[in-house]
C-alpha positions in Angstrom: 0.0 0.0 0.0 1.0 3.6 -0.9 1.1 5.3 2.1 1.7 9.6 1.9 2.3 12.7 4.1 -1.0 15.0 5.0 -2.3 17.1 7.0 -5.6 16.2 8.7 -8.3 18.0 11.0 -9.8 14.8 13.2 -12.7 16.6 14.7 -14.5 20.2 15.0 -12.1 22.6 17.2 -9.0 20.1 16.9 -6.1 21.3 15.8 -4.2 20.0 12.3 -2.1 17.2 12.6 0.9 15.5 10.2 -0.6 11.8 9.2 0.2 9.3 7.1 -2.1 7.9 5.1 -3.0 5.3 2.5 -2.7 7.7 -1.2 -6.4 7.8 -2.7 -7.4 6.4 -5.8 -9.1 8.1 -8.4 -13.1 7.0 -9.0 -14.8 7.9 -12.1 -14.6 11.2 -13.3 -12.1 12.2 -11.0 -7.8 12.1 -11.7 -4.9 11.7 -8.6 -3.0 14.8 -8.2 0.7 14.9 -7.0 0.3 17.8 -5.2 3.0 20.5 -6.0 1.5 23.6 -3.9 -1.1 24.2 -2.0 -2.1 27.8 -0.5 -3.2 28.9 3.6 -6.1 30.8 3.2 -8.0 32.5 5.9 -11.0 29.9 4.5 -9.2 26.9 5.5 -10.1 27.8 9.6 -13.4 27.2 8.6 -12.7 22.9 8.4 -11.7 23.4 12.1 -14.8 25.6 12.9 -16.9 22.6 11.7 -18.0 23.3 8.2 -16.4 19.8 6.6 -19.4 17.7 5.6 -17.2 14.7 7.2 -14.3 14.1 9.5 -11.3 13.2 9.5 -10.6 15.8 7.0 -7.9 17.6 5.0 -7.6 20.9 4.4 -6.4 23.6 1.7 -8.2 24.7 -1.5 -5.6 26.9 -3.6 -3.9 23.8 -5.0 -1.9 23.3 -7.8 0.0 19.9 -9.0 0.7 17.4 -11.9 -1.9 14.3 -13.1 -0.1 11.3 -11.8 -3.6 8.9 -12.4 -7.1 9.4 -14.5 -10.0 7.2 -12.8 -12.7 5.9 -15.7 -14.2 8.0 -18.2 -11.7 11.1 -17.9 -11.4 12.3 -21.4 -10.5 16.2 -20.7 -7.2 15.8 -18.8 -3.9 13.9 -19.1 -1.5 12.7 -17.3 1.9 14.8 -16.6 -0.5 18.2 -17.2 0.0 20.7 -14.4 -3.6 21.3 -13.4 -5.0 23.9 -10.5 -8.4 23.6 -8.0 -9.9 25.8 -5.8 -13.1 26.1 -3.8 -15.3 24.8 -6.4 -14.1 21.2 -6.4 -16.7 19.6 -9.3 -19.7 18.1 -8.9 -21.3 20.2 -6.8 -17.9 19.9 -4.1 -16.0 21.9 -2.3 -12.7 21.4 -1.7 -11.9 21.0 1.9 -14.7 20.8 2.8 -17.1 18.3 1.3 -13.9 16.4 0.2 -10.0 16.6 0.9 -7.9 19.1 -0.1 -4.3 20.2 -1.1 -2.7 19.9 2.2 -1.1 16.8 1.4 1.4 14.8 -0.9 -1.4 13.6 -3.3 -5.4 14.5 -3.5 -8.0 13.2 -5.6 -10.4 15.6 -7.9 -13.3 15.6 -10.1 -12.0 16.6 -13.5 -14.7 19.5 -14.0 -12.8 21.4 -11.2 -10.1 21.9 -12.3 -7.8 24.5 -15.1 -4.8 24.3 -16.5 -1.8 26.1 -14.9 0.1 27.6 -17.8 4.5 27.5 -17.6 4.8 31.2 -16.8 3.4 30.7 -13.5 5.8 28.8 -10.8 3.6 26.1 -8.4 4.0 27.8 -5.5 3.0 31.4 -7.8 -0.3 29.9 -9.1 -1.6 28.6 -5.7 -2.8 31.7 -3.8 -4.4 32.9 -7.4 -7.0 30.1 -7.1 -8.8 32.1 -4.2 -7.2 34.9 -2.9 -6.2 36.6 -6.2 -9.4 35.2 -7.9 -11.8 37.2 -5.4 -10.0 40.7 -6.2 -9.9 39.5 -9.5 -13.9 38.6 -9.8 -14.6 41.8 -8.0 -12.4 44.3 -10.1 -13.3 42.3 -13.3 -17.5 42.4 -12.4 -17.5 46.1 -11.3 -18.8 49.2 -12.0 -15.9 50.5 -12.8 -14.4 51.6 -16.3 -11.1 52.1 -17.3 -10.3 55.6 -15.9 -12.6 55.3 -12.9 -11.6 55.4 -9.6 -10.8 51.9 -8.1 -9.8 51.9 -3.9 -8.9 49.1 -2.2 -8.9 49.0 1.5 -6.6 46.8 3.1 -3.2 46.0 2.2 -2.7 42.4 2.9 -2.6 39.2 1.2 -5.6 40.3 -0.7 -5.4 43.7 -1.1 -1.6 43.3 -2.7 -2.7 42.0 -5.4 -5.8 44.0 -5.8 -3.6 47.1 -6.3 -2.0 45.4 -9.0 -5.0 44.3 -10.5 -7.0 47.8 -10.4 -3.6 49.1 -11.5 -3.0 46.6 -15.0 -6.7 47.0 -15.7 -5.9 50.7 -16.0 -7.8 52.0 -13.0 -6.7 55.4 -11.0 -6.2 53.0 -8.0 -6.1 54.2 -4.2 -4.3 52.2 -1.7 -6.3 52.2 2.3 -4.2 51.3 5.0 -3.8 51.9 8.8 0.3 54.1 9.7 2.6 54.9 7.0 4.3 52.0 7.1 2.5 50.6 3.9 2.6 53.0 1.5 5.6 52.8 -0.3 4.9 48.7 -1.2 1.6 50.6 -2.3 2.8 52.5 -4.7 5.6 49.8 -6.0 2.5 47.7 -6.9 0.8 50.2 -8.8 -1.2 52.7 -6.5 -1.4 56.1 -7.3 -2.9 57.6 -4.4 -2.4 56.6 -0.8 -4.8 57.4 2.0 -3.7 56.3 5.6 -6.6 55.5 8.3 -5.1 56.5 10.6 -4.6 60.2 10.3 -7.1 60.8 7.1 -10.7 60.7 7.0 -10.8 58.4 4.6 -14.1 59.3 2.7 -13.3 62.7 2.5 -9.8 61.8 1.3 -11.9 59.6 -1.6 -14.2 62.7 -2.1 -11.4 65.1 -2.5 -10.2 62.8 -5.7 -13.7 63.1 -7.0 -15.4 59.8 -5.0 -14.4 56.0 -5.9 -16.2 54.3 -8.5 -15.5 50.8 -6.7 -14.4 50.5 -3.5 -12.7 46.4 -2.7 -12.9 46.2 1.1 -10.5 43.4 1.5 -9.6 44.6 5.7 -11.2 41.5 7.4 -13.0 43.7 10.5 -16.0 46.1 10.3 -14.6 48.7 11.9 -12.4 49.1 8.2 -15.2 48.6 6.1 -17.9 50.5 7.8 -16.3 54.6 6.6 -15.8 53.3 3.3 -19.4 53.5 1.7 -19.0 57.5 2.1 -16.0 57.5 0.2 -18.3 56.1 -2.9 -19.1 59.1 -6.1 -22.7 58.7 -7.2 -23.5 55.0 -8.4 -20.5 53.8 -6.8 -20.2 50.4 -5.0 -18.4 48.5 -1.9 -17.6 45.4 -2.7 -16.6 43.4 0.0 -13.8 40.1 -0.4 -13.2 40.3 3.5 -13.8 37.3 5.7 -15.7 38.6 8.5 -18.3 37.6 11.0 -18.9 41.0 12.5 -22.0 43.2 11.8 -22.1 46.5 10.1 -23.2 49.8 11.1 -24.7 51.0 7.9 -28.3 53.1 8.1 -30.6 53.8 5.5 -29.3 57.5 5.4 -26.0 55.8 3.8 -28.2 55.1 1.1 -30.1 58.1 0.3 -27.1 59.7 -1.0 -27.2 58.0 -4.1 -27.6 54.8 -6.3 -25.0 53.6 -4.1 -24.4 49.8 -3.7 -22.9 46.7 -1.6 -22.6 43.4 -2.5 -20.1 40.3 -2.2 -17.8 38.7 -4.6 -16.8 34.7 -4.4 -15.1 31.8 -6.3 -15.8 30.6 -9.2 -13.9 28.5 -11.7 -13.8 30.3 -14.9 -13.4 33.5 -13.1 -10.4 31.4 -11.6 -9.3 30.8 -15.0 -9.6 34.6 -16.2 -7.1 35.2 -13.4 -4.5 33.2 -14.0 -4.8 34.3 -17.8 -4.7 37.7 -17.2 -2.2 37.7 -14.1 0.2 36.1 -16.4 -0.3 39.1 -19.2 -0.1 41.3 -17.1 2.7 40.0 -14.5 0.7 40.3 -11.4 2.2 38.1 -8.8 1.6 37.4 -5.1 4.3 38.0 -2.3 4.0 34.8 -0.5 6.2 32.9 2.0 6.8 29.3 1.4 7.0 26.7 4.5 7.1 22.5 3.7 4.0 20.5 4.7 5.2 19.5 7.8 5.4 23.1 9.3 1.6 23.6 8.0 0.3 23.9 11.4 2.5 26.7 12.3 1.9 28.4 8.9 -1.7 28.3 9.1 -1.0 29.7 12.9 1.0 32.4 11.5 -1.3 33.6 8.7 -4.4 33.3 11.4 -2.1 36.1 13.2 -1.6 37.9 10.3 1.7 37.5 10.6 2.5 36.5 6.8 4.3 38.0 4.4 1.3 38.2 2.2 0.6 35.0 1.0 1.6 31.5 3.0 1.9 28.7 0.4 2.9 25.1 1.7 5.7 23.8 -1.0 5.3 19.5 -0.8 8.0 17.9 -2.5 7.2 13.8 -2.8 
């Protein structure tokens, strides 16, 4: 028996844990993935909160590695292509958490999940696009917003990074939002041309001032970020929020009187997740990640949850 290296979640609330484990087999419709890179997304505490639709499970859905296997009746894949999957798993899945996911050595998937990783784009590159830099992607891409317009992104972090250099290669007068000085000259290496900082600006009057964002991609994962920036909108404008956040906000109706303002959400979605790897290789957008081996996952994870991470974490698993 083929036995491999993975990280699992046993229960709800228990923390991951290094296994090894027999390698899984491909069943119809699906292919065996040698698993190259796999991304740490703020998503994956959600397998420990007690989303998984089964446990013993394992997490990670940014995931990108090479067709070792095709189970019966795969005709759209081969074997030695570099493939990538991310939340939408096929067949109605989701990866990590109605079946297994990247954080180990090999994972099985349904062949309608996944796209092709083109050569431009290192493993370890490619991962964090398959969610993180496909939700800033989905939002830019699906906005309001014309070339020429006004795009802000609040939040400078493993999202927001590479939502500046989206808004900026899309040809979008792009505003950087961040808390302290500290962040603004990365800003404006990726591509912003306007900085606004929290802490010492009043942010919608700073947005005002440059005639009022079109879009506005709240990326900050705390309503206490997002709640100033519907103010900051020109008439028509929209918030569109790519945060994880459980807290309430403290919008009124008044908010909305000003205009034909608007908030909605953005999410995953395969051939959006194709778009962005397309166009983030025509346009040389790339993520700042930190790489850690499988066996230090826990601690990655730990780190990123702390928001510690220098943007991206991406596990590297070398068979």
């Amino acid at each position: 028996m083929n036995l491999m290296k993975a990280i699992q979640v046993h229960a709800k609330g228990e923390p991951m844990k290094l296994v090894e484990i027999p390698v899984p087999q491909p069943k119809a419709g699906q292919v065996l993935i040698q698993v190259e890179a796999c991304g740490i997304c703020h998503g994956d505490s959600k397998v420990i909160e007690g989303w998984a639709s089964e446990y013993p499970r394992i997490p990670g859905h940014e995931v990108v590695g090479v067709i070792t296997q095709l189970g019966i009746g795969v005709t759209k894949w081969k074997v030695g292509q570099r493939v990538g999957i991310g939340w939408h798993g096929g067949h109605n899945h989701t990866t990590a958490l109605t079946m297994d996911g990247g954080y180990a050595e090999y994972m099985v998937a349904y062949e309608d999940g996944l796209i092709l990783i083109p050569n431009e784009l290192s493993s370890e590159e490619a991962a964090p696009i398959l969610c993180a830099g496909e939700t800033v992607f989905s939002a830019i891409r699906n906005s309001k917003a014309r070339p020429g317009d006004i795009v802000a992104v609040s939040g400078i972090g493993g999202l927001g990074h590479l939502a500046i250099q989206y808004a900026k290669k899309a040809g979008f007068q792009t505003v950087a939002i961040s808390r302290g000085k500290e962040k603004e000259e990365l800003s404006r290496k990726l591509g912003a041309h306007h900085y606004i900082d929290a802490e010492t600006e009043d942010i919608a009057k700073s947005l005002k001032d440059l005639g009022g964002a079109k879009v506005i991609i709240a990326t900050a994962p705390n309503a206490k970020a997002i709640n100033p920036l519907i103010n900051g909108l020109c008439v028509g404008g929209e918030v569109i929020i790519a945060a994880v956040s459980d807290e309430p906000l403290e919008w009124s109706a008044m908010n909305f009187l000003v205009g034909t303002n608007t908030v909605k959400g953005t999410f995953t979605d395969i051939n959006e997740m194709e778009a962005a790897i397309k166009f983030s290789v025509l346009a040389d957008v790339r993520p700042m990640i930190e790489v850690f081996p499988l066996e230090q996952a826990k601690e990655a994870y730990e780190k990123m949850m702390a928001a510690k991470t220098h943007f991206r974490a991406v596990l590297s698993i070398k068979k």
